[in-house]
N, CA, C and O of each residue as an XYZ file, in Angstrom:
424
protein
N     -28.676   -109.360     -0.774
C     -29.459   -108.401     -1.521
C     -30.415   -107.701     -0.553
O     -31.007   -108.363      0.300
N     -30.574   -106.419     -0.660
C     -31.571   -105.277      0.251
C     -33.013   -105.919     -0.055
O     -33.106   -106.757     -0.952
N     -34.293   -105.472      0.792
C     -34.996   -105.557      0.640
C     -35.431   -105.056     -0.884
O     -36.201   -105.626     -1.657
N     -34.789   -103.959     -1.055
C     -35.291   -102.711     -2.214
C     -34.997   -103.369     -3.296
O     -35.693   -103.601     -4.285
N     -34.029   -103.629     -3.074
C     -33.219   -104.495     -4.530
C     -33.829   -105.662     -4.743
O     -34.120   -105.724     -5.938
N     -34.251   -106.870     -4.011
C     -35.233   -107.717     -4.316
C     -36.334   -107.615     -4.510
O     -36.968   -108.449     -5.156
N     -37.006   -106.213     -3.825
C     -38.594   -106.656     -4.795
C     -38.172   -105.986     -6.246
O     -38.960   -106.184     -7.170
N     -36.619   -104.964     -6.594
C     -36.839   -104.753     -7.942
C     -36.691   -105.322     -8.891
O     -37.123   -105.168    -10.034
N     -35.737   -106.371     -8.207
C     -35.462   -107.813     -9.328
C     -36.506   -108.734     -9.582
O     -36.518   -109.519    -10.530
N     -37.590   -108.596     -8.513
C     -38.479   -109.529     -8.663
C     -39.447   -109.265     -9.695
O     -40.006   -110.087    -10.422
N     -39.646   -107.306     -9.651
C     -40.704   -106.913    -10.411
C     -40.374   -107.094    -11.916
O     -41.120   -107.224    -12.887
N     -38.589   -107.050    -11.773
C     -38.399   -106.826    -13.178
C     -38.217   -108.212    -13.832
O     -38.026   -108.261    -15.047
N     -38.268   -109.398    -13.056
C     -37.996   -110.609    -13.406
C     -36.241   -110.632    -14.042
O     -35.842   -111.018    -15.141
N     -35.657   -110.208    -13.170
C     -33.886   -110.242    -13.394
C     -33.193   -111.115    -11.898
O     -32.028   -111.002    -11.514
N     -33.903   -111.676    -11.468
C     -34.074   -112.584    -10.228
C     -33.765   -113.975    -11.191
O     -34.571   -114.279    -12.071
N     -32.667   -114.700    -10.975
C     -32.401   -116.233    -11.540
C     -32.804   -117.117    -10.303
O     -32.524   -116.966     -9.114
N     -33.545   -118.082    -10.935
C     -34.850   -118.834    -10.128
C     -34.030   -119.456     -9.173
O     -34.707   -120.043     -8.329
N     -32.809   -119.542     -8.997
C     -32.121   -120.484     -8.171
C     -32.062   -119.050     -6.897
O     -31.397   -119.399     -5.921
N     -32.532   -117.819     -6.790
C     -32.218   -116.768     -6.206
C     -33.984   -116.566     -5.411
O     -34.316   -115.855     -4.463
N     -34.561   -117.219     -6.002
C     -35.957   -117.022     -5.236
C     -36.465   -118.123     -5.105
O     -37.020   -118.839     -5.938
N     -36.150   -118.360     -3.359
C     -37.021   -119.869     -2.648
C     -37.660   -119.050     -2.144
O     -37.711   -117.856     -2.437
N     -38.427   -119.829     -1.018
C     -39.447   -119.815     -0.273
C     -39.305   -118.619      0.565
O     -40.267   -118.192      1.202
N     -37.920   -117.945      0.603
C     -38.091   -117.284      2.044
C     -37.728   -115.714      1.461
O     -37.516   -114.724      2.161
N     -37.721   -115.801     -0.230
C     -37.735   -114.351     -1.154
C     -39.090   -114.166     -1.121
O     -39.500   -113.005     -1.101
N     -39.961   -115.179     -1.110
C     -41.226   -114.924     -1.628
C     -41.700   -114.281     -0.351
O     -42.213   -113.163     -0.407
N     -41.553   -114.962      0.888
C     -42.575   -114.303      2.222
C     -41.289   -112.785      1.704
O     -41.427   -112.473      0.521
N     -40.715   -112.350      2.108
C     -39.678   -111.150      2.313
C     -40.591   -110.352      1.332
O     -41.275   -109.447      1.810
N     -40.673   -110.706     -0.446
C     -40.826   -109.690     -0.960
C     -42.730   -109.455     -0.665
O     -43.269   -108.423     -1.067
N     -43.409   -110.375     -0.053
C     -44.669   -110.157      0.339
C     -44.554   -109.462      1.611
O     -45.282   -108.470      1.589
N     -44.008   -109.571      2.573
C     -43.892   -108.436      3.108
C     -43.593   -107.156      3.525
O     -43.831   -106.434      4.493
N     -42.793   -107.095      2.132
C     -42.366   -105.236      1.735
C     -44.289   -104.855      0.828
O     -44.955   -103.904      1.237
N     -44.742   -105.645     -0.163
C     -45.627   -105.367     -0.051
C     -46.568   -104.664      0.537
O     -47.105   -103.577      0.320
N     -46.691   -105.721      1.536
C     -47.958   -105.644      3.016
C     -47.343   -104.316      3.455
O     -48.039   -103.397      3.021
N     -46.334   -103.892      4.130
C     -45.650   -102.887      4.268
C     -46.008   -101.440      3.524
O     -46.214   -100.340      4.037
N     -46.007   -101.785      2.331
C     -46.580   -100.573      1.370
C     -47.690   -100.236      1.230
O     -48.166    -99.104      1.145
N     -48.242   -101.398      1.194
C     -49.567   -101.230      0.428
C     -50.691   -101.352      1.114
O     -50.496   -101.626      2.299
N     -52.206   -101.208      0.678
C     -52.855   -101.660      1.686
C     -53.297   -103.475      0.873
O     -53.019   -103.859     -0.263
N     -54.069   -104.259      2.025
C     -54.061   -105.354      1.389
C     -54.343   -105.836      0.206
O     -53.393   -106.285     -0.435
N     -55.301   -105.863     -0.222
C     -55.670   -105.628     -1.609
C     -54.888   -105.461     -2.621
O     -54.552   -106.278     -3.477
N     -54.562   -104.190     -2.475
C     -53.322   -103.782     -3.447
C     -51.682   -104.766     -3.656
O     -51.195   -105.425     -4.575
N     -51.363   -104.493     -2.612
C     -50.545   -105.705     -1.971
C     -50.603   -106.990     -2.837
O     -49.596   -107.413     -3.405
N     -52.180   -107.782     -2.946
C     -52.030   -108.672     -2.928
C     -51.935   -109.205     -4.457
O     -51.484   -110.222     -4.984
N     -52.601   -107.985     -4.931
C     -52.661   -108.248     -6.977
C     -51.573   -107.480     -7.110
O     -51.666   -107.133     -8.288
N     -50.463   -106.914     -6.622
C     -48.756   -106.178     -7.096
C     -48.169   -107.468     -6.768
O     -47.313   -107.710     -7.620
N     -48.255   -108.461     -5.858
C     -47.686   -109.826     -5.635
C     -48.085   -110.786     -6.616
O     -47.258   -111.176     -7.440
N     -49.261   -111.211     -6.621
C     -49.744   -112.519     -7.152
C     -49.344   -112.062     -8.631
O     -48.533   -112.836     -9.138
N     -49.788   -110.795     -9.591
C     -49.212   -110.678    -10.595
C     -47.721   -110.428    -11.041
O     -47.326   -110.340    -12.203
N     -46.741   -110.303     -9.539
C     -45.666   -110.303    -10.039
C     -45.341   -111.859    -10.020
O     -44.554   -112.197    -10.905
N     -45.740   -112.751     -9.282
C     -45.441   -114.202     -9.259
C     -45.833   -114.463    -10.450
O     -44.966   -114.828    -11.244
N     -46.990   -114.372    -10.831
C     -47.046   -114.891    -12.494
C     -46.079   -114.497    -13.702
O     -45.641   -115.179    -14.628
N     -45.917   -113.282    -13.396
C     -45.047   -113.124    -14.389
C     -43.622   -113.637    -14.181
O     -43.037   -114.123    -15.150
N     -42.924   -113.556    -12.803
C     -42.059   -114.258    -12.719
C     -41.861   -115.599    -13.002
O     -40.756   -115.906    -13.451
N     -43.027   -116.816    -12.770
C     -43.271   -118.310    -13.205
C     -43.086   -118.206    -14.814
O     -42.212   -118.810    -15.438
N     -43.961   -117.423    -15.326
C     -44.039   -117.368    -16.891
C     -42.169   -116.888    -17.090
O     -41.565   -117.518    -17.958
N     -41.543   -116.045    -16.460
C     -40.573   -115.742    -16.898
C     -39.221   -117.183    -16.772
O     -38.120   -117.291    -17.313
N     -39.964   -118.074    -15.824
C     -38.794   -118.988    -15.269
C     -39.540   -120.090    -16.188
O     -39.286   -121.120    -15.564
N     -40.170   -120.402    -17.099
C     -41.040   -121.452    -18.073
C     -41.633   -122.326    -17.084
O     -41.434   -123.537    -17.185
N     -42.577   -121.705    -15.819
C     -43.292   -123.032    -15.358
C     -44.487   -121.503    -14.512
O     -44.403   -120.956    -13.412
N     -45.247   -121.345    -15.413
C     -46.392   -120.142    -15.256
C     -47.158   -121.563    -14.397
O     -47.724   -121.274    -13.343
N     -47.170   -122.564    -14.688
C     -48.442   -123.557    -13.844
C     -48.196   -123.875    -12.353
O     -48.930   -124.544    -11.625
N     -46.584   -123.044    -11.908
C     -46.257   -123.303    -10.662
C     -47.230   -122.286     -9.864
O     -47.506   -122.605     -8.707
N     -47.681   -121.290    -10.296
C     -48.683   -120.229     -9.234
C     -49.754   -120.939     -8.849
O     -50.531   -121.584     -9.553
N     -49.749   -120.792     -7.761
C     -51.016   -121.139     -7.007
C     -51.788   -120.181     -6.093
O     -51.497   -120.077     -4.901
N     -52.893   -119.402     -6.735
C     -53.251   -118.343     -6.119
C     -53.870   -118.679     -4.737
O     -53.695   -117.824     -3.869
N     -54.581   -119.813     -4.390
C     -54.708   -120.256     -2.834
C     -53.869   -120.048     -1.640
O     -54.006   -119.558     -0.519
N     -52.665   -120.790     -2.544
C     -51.780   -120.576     -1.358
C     -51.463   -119.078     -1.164
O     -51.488   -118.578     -0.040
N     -51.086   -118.183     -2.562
C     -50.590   -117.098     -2.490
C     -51.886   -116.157     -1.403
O     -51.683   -115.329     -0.515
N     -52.790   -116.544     -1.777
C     -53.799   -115.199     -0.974
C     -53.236   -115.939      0.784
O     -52.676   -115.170      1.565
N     -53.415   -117.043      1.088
C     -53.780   -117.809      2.141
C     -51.836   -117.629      2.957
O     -51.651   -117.677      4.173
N     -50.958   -117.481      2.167
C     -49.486   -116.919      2.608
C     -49.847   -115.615      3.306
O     -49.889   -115.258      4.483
N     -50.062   -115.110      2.278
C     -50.126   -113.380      2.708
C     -51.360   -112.868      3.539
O     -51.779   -111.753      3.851
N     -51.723   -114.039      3.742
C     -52.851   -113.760      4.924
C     -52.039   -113.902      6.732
O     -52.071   -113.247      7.773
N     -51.457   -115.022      6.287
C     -50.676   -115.110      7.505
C     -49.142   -113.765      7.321
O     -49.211   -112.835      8.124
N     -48.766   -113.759      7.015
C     -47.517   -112.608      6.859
C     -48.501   -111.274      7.244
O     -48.357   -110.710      8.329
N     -49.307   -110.917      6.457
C     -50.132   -109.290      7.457
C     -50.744   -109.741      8.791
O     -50.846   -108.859      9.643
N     -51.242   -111.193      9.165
C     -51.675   -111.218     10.603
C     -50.127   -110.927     11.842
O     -49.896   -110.418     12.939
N     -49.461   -111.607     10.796
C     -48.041   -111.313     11.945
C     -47.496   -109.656     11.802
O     -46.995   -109.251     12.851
N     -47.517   -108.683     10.711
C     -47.295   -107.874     10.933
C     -48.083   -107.204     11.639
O     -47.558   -106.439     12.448
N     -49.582   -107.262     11.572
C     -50.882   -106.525     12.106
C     -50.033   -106.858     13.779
O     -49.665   -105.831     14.349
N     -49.707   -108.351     14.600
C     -49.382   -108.169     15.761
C     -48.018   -107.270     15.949
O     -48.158   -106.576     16.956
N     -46.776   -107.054     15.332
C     -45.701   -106.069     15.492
C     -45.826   -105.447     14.318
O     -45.427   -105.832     13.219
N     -46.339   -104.567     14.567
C     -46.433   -103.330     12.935
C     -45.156   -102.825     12.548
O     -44.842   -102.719     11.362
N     -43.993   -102.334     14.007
C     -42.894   -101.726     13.941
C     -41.228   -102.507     13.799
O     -40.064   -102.121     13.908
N     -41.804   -103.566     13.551
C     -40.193   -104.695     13.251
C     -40.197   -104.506     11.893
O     -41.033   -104.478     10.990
N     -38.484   -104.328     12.074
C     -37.798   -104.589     10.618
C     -38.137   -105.542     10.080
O     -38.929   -106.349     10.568
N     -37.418   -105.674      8.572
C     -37.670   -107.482      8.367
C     -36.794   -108.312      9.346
O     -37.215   -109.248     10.025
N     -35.827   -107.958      9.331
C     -34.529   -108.846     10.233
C     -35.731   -109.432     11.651
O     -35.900   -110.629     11.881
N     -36.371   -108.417     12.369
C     -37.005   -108.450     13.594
C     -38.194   -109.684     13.247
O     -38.508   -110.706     13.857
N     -38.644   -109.111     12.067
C     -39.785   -109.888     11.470
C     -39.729   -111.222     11.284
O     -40.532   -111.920     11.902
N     -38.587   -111.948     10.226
C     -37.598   -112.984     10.063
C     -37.443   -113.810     11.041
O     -37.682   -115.009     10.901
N     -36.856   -113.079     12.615
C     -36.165   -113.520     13.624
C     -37.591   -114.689     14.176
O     -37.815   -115.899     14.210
N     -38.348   -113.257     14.577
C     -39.501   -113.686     15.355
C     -40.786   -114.557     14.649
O     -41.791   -114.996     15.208
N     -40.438   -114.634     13.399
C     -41.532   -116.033     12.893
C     -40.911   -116.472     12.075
O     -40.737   -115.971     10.964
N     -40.294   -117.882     12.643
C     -39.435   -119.054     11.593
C     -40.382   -120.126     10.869
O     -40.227   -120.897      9.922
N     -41.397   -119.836     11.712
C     -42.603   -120.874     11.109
C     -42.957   -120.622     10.208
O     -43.470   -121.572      9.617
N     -42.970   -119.207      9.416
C     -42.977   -118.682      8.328
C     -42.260   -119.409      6.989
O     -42.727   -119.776      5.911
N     -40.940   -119.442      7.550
C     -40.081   -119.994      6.630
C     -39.753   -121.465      6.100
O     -38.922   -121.854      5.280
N     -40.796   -122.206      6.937
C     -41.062   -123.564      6.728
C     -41.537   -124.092      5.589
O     -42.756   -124.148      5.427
N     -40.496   -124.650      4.440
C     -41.703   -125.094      3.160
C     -40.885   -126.431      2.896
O     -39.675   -126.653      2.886
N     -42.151   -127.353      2.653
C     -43.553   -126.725      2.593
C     -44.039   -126.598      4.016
O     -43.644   -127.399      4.863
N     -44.884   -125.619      4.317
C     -45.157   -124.858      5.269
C     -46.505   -126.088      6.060
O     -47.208   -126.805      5.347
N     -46.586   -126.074      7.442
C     -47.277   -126.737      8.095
C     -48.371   -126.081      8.314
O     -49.394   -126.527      8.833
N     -48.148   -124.837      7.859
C     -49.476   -123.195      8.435
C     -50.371   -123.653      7.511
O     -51.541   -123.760      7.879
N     -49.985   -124.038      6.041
C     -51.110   -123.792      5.092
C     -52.401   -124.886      5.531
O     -53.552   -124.676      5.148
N     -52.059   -125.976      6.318
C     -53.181   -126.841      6.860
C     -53.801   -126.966      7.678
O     -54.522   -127.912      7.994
N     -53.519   -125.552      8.383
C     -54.125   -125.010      9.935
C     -55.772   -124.239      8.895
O     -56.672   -123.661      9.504
């Protein structure tokens, strides 16, 4: 699935939960970050995760800590290469894709 096409499944909650692990969530946070400025970014994410949890019957899985404290690290890595694709993006931070992630206890 394209970048485009996953954040639209995500927004629209037509994403089957077995289709969004750990490594849909950094991807579609960093088309976000990409778009938006942070802020914005970060309440078009965290409220699409809720609605997606509420849409998959477990709304108590959001955890806005982690979510701000994710996407804190995903814009510090884009802030260092502004101009990588995702593929480039992906390649060059696997530590990203680690869950549960070892970053969140740094």
């Amino acid at each position: 699935m394209t970048g485009e096409r996953l954040v639209e499944a995500f927004e629209r909650c037509t994403l089957p939960a077995e289709a969004f692990r750990h490594a849909q969530h950094v991807e579609v946070g960093w088309h976000y970050l990409r778009r938006y400025p942070a802020g914005t970014a970060f309440e078009r994410y965290s409220s699409g995760l809720i609605r997606l949890a509420t849409h998959f019957g477990a709304p108590g899985k959001y955890d806005e800590d982690i979510t701000r404290r994710f996407l804190e690290l995903i814009r510090g890595r884009i802030e260092r290469a502004p101009d990588q694709t995702w593929s480039d993006f992906r390649e060059a931070n696997p530590d990203l894709f680690e869950w549960p992630s070892p970053l969140l206890d740094r």
